[in-house]
C-alpha positions, 0 to 999 in steps of 0.5 A: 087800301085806305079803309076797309069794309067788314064783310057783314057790312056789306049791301046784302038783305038780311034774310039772304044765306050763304051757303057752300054748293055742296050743302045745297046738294044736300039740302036738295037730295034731303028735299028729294030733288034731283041731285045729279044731272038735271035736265036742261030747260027744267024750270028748278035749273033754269032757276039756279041758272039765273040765280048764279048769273044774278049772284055774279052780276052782284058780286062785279057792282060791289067789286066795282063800288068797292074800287070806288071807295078804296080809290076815290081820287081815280079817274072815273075813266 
């Protein structure tokens, strides 16, 4: 890689937080939200549901703009 991008530079709103899945089991069970098996279809894991494929789909578009960057010259194809 030609030039490098800090991790606190790249395209995320300020107000976001990252947090390790086992600190927001915590912040649920404090909460007293369930922790272990939530139900299928309850509205709380279909949130988190989405929220992880959201996450996901980020991550690959800045996997993908990053590529771009490092390689600027590469075939587009």
């Amino acid at each position: 890689m030609e030039k490098c991008i800090p991790v606190d530079r790249l395209a995320r709103p300020d107000n976001w937080v990252v947090l390790r899945s086992r600190q927001v089991r915590e912040i649920r069970e404090e909460q007293g939200l369930e922790g272990g098996r939530p139900m299928p279809f309850d509205e709380e894991t279909l949130r988190s549901r989405l929220h992880g494929i959201y996450t996901g789909e980020l991550q690959a578009m800045e996997a993908a703009g990053r590529t771009l960057f490092d390689f600027p010259d590469a075939p587009w194809e």
